[in-house]
N, C-alpha and C positions, 0 to 999 in steps of 0.2 A: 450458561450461568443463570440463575435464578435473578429475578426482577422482580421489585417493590414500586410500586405505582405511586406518584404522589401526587395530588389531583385528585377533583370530584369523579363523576361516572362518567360526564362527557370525554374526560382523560382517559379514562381506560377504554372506554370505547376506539377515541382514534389510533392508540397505540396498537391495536390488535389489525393484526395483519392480516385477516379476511374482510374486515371492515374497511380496513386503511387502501384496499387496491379496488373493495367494492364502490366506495365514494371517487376514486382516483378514475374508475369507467366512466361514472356518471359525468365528471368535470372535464376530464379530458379524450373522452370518447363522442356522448351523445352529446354536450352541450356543442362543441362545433358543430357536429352534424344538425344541427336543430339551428344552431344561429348561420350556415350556409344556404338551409335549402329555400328559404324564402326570396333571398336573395339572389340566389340562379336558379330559382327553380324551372325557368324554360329549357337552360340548356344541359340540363342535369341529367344523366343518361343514367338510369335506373341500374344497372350493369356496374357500372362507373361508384356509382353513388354506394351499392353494398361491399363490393371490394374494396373502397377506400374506409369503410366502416371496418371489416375484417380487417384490415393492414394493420390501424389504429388500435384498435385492440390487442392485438400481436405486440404490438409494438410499446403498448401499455403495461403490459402483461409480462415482458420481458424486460422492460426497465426497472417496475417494483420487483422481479428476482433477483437482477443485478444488484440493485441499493441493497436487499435485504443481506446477499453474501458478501459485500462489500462493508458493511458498517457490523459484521462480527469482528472484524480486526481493530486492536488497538488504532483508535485516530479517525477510525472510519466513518463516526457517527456525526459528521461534519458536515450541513446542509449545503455547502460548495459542493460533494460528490454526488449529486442530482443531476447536474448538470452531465458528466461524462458520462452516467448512468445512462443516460434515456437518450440522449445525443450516438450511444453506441448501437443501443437496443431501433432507432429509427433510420440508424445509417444501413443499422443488418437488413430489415426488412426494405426499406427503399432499395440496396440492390439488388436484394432477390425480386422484387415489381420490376426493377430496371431487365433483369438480367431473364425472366421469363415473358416480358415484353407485356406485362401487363398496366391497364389505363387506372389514373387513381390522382386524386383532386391535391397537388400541390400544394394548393390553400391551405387545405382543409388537415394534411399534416402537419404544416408549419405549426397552424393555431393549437392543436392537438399535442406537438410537442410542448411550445412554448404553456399549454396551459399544467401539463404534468410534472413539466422543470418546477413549475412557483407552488404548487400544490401538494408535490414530495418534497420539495424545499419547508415548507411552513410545518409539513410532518415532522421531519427530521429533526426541527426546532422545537418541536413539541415534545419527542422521544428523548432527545435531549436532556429537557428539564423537570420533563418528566418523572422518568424512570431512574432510580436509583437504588444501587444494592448495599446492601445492610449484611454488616458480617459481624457475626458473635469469634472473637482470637482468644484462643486458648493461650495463656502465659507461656508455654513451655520452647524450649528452642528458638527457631530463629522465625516463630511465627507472628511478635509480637512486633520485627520491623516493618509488617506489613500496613501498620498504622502512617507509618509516613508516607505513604503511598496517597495520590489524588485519584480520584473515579469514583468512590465508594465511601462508605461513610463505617468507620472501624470501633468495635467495643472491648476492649480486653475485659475478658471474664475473672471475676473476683472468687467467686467458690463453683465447685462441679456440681452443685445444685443451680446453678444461674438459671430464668425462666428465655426458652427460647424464643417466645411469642415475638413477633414484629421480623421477624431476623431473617434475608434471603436462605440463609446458609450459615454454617459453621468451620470456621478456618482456624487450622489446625498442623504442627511440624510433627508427621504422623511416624518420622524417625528420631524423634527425641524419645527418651524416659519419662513416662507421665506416671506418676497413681494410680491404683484402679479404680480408684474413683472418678476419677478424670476421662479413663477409659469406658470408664459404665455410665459416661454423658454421651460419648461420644454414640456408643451404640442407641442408647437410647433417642439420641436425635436422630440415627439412620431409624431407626424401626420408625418413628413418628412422622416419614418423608419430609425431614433437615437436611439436605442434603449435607454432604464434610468434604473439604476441599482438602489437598496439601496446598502448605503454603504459597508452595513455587509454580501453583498452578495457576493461582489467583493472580501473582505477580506476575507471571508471563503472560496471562491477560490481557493487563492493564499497561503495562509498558511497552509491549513486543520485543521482550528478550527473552532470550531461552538461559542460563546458566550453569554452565559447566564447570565442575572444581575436581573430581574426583572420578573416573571412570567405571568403578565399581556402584557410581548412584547413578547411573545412566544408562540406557538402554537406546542404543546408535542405531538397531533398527529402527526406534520412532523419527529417526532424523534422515533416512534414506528418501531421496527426491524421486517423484514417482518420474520412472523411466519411461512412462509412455506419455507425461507432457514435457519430458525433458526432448522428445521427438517433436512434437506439436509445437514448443516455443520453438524449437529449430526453423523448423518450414514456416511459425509463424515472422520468426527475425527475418529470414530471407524476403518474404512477401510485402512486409512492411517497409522494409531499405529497396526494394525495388519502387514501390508504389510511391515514397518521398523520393528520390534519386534525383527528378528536377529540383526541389525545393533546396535540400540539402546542396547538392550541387552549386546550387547558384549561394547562398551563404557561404560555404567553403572558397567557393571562388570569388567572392566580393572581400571574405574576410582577408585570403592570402595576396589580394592585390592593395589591401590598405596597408597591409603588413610590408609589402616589397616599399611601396612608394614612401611610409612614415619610419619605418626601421631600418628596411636594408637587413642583409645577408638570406639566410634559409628562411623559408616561411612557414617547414612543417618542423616537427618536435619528435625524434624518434627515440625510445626506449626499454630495455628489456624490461619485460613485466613475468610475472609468473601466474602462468592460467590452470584453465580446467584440467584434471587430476595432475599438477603438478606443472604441467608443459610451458619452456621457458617462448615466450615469441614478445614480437614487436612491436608495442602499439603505435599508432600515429593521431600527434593531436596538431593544432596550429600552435607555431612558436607565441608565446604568453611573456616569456622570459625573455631579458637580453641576452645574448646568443654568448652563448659557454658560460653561463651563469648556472645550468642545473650543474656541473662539476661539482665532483667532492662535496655536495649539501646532500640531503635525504629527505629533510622533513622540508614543509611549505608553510608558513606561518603568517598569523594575520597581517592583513600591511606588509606583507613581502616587500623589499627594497626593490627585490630583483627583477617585481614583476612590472612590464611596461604599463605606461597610462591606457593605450589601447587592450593591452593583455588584460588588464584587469576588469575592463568593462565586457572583452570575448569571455572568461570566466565567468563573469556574473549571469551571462544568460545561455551559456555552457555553449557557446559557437565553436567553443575550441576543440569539445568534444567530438565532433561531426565527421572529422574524417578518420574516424574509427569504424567507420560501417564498410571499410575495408576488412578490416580483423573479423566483421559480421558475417561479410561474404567469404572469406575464407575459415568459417568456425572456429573463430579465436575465441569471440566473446560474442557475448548477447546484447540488446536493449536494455533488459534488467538481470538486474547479476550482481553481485560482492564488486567492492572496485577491485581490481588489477592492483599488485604495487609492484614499486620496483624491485628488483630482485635481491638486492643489499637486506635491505627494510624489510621484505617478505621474510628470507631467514634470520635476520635479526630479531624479527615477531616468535618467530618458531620457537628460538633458543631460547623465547621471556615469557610465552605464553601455554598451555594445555593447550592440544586438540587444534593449534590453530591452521595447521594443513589439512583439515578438515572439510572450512571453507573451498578449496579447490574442487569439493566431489560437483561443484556445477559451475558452466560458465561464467566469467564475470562480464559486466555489464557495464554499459556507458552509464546507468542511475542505476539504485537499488533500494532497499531499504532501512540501510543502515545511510545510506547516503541522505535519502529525503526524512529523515527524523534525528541523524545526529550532525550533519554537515561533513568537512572534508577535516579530518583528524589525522595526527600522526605522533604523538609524546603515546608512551605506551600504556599508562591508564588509559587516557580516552580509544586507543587502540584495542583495549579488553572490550570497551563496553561496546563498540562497534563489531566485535567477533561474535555478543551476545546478540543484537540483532541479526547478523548474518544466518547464525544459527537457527534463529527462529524463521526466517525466510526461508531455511533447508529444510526447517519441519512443517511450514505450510506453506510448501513450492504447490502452486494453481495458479490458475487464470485467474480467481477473484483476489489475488494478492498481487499479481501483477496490474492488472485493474486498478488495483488503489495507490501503487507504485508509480502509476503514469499520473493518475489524477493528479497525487500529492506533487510528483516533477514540475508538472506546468503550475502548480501555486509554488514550488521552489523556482522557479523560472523567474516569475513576475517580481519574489521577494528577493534572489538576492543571497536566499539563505542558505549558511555553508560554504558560499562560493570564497576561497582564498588564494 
């Protein structure tokens, strides 16, 4: 999408992304290396000292790509995702040093990450406030809701002479009835490079949904998951659940030994769910509820009566989730995915909703992104709007959407949020 700069020239300068990674070398590349070698410079092995300069840079180099494909998704341009950015981009490269056994100055990374963390941190806060797009909306159709919308700053246009000057772009409901006068603006702003949005492009944007009402204004191949990272999250889910397997493990088992000692009866929580294309199986969480309490309910509601004092606190920091990486290892579900529901609820959604067996074309997932932006819902409004993020998750299934899936998770962790 097109961007309006607000700010002097020092402003545009940092926002521009050859500049913004060339300052980011300097601070986080040479300046350690310049404030170590004084300092050890007897026992600095020349060898040592250039390969820890390449690692650094690698390693710089591939955390500004991260940030940069991670903060195009709605929410993403949040200086917290700095952090998982360059934390992932120093972990890749430290084990490929580890794993081809090569020497390289421990210090001299740390300093190196920590100085890239605070420095695309203060970027990101500057793109932030920076940057803002400016849209000229055409009265016509349903383009004029697009004013309620936060992110961007909206004009509804008074006559098709309106001047376009200031304006990232021109937003527009390109399947209403307009004039031709209206329509001889529009051209005339493509021929002037204005770009013209449809409305529902802008709004999928700014919110991460995608909306579906009518199958004839859709096109299902835009929504098809690419099947060769639907292979790659696979091998990636297994790698991942092996590699916590202790961590998890000992949570799961700290959690269901508090569970036997302060509740009594079962300690796991089993239920039909409905997954990937369709297929009915069994998730396993720790019991949350007291025991024959999910009977005959469906929905989960804030302040649940049902749910114990302990259950509620395993909720909030999603403990209870964790022995699902059974269903992991058995290709039930993924890491990130649509949640599972229960099979009642599943076709109850079906019978009330469009397209909503849809969501099954990928695995679900212990978080998602309808889970880390709208929380845990179940009344079937809030259950539309959560279809609409799903969707938008199936039309940009990747690593950098999963990327900002996990980051957003551990800030849903810490807050709390969602959790019912």
């Amino acid at each position: 999408m097109s961007r309006r700069y607000r700010g002097g020239g020092w402003v545009r300068f940092l926002v521009r992304t050859r500049y913004q990674v060339a300052l980011g070398l300097l601070v986080a590349v040479l300046l350690p290396a310049v404030l170590r070698t004084p300092l050890h410079f007897l026992d600095i092995q020349v060898q040592s000292a250039s390969r820890t300069l390449i690692g650094t840079t690698i390693a710089v180099l591939l955390g500004a790509y991260f940030v940069k494909r991670i903060t195009i998704y709605p929410g993403g341009h949040t200086p917290f995702y700095a952090v998982p950015a360059f934390a992932s981009a120093f972990a890749l490269v430290i084990m490929l040093f580890f794993f081809f056994r090569i020497d390289y100055s421990r210090i001299q990374f740390l300093l190196s990450f920590a100085l890239a963390v605070t420095y695309f941190f203060m970027v990101l806060r500057l793109e932030r406030r920076a940057l803002r797009q400016h849209y000229l909306v055409l009265p016509f159709g349903a383009a004029p809701a697009l004013a309620d919308l936060d992110g961007a700053d909206w004009d509804i246009a008074g006559a098709p002479d309106s001047s376009l000057a200031g304006f990232s772009a021109v937003a527009a409901d390109l399947r209403s009835d307009m004039p031709p006068e209206w329509e001889r603006m529009i051209a005339t702003a493509a021929l002037g490079g204005v770009p013209v949005y449809h409305w529902k492009q802008l709004a999928e944007s700014l919110t991460g949904r995608v909306t579906i009402e009518h199958l004839s204004e859709n096109n299902f191949g835009s929504l098809m998951p690419s099947s060769l990272y639907l292979r790659f999250q696979r091998l990636g889910d297994i790698a991942i659940t092996i590699l916590t397997l202790p961590l998890t493990a000992l949570l799961i088992g700290a959690g269901a030994l508090i569970i036997k000692l302060t509740e009594g009866g079962p300690v796991l929580f089993r239920q039909q769910r409905v997954g990937y294309r369709g297929e009915v199986f069994t998730v396993i969480k720790l019991r949350t509820m007291r025991e024959g309490a999910h009977e005959g309910h469906a929905f989960t509601e804030a302040d649940d009566p049902r749910i114990t004092p302990l259950g509620r606190w395993l909720r909030r920091y999603r403990v209870d989730e964790l022995p699902q990486i059974v269903n992991i290892l058995r290709g039930e579900m993924s890491w990130i995915g649509p949640r599972p529901e229960a099979v009642p609820l599943s076709k109850w959604y079906e019978s009330q909703i469009p397209f909503y067996s849809y969501r099954h074309i990928v695995r679900p997932g212990i978080t998602g992104w309808a889970a880390v932006n709208q929380g845990n819902v179940a009344r079937l409004e809030a259950a539309t709007g959560k279809l609409q993020y799903d969707f938008y998750y199936i039309k940009h299934f990747s690593l950098w959407l999963d990327l900002l899936i996990v980051a957003k998770t551990l800030r849903t962790i810490a807050t709390g949020f969602g959790a019912r």
